[in-house]
C-alpha positions as CSV (number, residue, x, y, z in Angstrom):
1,X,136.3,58.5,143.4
2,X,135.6,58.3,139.6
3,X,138.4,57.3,137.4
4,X,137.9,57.8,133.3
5,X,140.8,56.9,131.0
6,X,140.9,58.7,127.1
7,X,142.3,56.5,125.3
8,X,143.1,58.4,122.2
9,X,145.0,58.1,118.6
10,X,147.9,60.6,120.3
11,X,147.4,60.4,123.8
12,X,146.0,58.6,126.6
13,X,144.8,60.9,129.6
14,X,143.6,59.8,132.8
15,X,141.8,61.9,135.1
16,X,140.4,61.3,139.1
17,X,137.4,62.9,139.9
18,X,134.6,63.1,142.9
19,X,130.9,63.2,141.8
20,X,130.8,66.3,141.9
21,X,133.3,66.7,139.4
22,X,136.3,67.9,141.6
23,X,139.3,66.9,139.9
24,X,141.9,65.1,141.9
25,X,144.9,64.0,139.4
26,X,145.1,64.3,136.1
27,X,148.0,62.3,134.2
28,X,148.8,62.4,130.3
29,X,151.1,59.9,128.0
30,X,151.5,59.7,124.3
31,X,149.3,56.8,122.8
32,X,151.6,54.0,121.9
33,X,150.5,53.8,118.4
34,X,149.5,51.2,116.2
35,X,150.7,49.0,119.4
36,X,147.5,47.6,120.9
37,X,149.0,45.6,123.8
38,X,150.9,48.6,124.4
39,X,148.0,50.9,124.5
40,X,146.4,48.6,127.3
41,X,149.4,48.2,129.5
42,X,149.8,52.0,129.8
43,X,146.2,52.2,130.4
44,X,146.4,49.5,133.4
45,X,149.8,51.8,134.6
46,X,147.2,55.6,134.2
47,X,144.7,53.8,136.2
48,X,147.5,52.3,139.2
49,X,149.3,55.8,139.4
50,X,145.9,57.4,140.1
51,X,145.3,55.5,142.5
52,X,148.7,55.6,143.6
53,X,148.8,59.2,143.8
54,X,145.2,60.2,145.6
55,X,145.6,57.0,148.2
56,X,142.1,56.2,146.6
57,X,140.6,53.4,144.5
58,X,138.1,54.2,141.5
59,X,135.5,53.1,139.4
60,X,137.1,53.1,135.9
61,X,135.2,54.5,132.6
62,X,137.1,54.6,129.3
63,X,136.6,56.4,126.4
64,X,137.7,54.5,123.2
65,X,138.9,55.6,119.6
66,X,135.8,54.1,118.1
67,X,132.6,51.5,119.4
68,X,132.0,48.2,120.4
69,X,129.9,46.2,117.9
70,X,126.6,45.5,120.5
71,X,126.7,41.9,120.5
72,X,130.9,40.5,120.0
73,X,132.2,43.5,121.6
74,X,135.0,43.9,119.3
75,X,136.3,47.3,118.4
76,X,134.7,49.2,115.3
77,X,134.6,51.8,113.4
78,X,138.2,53.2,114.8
79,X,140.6,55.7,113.1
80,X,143.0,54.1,115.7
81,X,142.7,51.1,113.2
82,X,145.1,49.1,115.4
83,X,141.7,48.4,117.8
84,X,139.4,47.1,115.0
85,X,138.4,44.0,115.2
86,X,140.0,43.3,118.7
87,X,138.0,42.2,121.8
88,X,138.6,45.6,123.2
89,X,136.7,45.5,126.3
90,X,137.2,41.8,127.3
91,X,141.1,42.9,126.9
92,X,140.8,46.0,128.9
93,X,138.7,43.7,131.5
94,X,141.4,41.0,132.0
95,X,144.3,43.8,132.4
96,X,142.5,45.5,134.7
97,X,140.9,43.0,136.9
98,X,138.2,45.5,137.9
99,X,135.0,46.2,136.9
100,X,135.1,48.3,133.9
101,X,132.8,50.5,131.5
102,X,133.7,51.2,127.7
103,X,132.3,53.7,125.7
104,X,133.0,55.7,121.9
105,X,135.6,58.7,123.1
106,X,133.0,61.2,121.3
107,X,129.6,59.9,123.2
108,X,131.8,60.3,126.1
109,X,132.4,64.2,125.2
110,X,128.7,64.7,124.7
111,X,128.0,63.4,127.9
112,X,130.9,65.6,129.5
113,X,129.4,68.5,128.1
114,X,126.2,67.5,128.7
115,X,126.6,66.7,132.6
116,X,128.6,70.2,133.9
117,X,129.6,71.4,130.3
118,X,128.4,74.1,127.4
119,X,125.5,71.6,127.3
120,X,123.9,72.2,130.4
121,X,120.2,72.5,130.6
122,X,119.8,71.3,127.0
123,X,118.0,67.9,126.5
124,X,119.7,66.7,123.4
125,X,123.3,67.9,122.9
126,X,125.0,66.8,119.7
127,X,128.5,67.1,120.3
128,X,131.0,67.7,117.3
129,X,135.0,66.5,117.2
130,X,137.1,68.4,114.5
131,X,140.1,67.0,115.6
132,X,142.7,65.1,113.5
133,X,139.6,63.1,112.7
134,X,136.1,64.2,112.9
135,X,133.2,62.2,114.5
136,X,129.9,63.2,116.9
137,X,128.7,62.2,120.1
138,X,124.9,62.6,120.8
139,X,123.4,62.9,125.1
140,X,119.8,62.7,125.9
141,X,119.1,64.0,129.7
142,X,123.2,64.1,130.0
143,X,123.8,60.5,128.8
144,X,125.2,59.5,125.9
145,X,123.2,57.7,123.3
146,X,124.1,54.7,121.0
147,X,121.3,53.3,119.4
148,X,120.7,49.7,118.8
149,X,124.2,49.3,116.4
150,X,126.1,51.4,119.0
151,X,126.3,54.1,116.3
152,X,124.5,56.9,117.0
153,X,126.7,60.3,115.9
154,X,128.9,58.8,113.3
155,X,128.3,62.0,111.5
156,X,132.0,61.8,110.3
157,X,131.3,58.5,108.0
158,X,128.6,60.2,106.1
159,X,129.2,61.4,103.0
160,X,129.8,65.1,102.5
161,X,126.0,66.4,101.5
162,X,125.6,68.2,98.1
163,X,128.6,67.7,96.3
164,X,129.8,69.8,93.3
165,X,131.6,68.1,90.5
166,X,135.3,69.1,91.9
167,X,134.3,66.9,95.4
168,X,133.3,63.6,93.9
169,X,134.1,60.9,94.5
170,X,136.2,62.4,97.1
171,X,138.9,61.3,98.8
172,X,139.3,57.4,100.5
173,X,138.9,56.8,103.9
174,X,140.2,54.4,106.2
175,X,136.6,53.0,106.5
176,X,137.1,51.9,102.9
177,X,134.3,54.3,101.7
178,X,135.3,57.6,99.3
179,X,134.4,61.8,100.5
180,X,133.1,61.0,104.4
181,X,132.8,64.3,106.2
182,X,135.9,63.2,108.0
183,X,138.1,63.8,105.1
184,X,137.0,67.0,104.9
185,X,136.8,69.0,108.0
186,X,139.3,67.3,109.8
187,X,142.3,69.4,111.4
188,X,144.2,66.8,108.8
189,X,142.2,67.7,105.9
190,X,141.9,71.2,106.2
191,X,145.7,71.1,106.0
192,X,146.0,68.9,103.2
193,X,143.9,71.3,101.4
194,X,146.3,74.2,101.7
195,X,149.7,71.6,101.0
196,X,146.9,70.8,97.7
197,X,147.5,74.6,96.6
198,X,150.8,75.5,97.7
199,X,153.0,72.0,97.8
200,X,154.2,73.3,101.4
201,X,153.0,72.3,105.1
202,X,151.5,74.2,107.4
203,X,149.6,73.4,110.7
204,X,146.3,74.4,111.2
205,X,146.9,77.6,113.1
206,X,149.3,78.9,110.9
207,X,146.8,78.8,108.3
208,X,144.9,80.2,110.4
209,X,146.9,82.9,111.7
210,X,147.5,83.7,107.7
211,X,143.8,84.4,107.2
212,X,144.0,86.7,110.0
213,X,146.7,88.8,107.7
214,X,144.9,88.8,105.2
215,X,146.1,85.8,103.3
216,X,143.5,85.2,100.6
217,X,144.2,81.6,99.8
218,X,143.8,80.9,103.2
219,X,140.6,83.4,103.5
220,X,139.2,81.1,100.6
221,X,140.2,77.7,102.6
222,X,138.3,78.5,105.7
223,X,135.0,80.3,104.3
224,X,135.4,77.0,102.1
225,X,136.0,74.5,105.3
226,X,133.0,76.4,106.9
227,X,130.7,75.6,104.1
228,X,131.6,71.9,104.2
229,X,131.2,71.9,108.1
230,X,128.0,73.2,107.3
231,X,126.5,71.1,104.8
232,X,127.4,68.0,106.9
233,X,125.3,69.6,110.0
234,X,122.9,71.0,108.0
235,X,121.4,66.9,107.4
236,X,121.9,66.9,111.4
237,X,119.2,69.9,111.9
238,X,117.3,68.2,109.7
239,X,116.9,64.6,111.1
240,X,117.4,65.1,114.8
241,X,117.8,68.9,115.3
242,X,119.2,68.9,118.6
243,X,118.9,71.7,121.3
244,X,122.9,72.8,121.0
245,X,126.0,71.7,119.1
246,X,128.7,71.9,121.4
247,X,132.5,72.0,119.7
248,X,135.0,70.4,120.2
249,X,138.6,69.2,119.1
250,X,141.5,71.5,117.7
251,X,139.4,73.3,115.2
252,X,136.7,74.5,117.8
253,X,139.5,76.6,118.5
254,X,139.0,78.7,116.1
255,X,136.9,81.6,117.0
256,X,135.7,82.6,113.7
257,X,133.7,79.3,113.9
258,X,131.1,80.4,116.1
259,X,130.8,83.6,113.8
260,X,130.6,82.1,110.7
261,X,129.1,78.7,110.9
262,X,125.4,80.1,112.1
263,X,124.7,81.4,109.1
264,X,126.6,79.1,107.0
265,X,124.2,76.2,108.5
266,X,121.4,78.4,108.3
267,X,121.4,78.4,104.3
268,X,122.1,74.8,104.4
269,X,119.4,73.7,106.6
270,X,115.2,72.9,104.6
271,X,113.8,74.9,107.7
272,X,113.3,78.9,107.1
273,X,114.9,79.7,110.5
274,X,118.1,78.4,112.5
275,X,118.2,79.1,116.1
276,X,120.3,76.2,117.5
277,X,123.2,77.4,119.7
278,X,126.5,76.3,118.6
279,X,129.5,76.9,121.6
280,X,132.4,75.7,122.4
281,X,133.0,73.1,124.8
282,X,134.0,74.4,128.0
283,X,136.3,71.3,129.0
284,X,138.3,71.5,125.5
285,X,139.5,68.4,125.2
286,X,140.1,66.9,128.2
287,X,136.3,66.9,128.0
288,X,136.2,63.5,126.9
289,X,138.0,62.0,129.9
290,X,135.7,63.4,131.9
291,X,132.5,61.6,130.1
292,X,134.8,58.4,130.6
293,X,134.7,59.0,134.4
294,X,130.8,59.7,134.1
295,X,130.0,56.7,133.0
296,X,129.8,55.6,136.8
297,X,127.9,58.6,138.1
């Protein structure tokens, strides 16, 4: 039996799966937040009702909020800023007691997606999180890949590509650095854009669902969202151009997305032609969980 734990900034999800990838049990609970102990103890109490529950024990793969620098192992690079600079997996080891592997949540989606996924049959599968953050996971032959710094897709820490005046320097980010891609095309910040205009707050799918009527602020928002989503993929084509982008996150959601970005990218991107798929994940978000328990397969 494969165990994978998601430990994310709003919940942490633990799944049970066979190699083929059957599921078994899957259990949910809201992330303790900004409570790192707290985080792990709910972690070791996922992984003992899972066992608990199927009358199996597991290998054990988690998916973190972030990466482990190569060498110290501490946590980087985390929008759950509560794990930086913490000895992540040597804390999750001694809880445990097990045997463990520790991977960034978003390599773990690629791989998901990768593995038995929208990805499937594609060699390199860059997989993109629009979520409350935004960040990249990148598989080669359905595994993830990290790179020598551990930090290969941090497409949500570059800066947002060819800026006009009204964008710079852009907004801070928890990183410390101004106008990352994450401040931009996050669920978050696609919000924060329309409480910008209007001084009221909306969730992303009513803004969504205003568009739809007709609503041409909100028509102006999303063709303008598109364009930055665009941009910031569009230096993605052109360095690696991968075989697929596969979605994921709350704004893969939206269907208009896999209407609109194609030719969005394709103005974006220096070659003449754009024929890269881009489709939505097929395990949503629980896709992530799944790459966790894939880490043992």
């Amino acid at each position: 039996m494969l165990i994978g734990i998601d430990w994310g900034g709003t919940k942490i999800e633990g799944v049970a799966m066979r190699n083929a990838g059957v599921e078994l049990l899957r259990i949910r609970e809201p992330t303790p937040r900004h409570d790192y102990e707290g985080c792990i103890k709910m972690i070791v109490r996922i992984i003992a009702a899972l066992e608990a529950q199927t009358g199996e024990r597991g290998s054990i793969g988690i998916g973190i909020p972030g990466s482990l620098e190569p060498i110290s192992r501490v946590g980087k690079g985390a929008s759950s800023t509560w794990l930086l600079g913490r000895p992540v997996e040597r804390d999750l080891q001694l809880a445990i007691q097990r045997d463990i592997r520790v991977e960034n949540d978003a390599d773990c989606f690629a791989a998901s997606e990768a593995v038995d996924g929208a990805g499937v049959g594609f060699n390199v599968v860059f997989g993109v999180i629009l979520a409350s953050g935004a960040g990249a996971g990148i598989a080669v032959g359905g595994k993830a890949h990290h790179g020598p710094n551990n930090s290969a897709g941090e497409w949500g820490h570059n800066p947002l590509p060819f800026p006009n005046v009204s964008e710079l320097p852009g907004k801070s980010c928890y990183c410390g650095r101004h106008g990352c891609m994450e401040t931009w095309v996050s669920g978050r910040a696609f919000e924060a854009q329309y409480t910008e205009h209007t001084g009221e707050t909306l969730k992303a799918w009513e803004i969504i669902d205003k568009k739809r009527q007709g609503d041409r602020l909100c028509g102006m928002l999303w063709d303008r969202y598109v364009d930055r989503v665009a941009r910031g993929l569009a230096t993605v084509v052109n360095s690696l151009d991968p075989d697929i982008f596969v979605m994921g996150g709350g704004m893969s959601n939206v269907d208009e997305i896999y209407a609109d970005l194609p030719p969005a990218l394709a103005k974006r991107t220096f070659s003449t032609v754009f024929h890269t798929p881009i489709r939505k994940a097929v395990h949503g978000d629980s896709s992530g969980v799944r790459g966790a328990a894939w880490l043992w397969r």
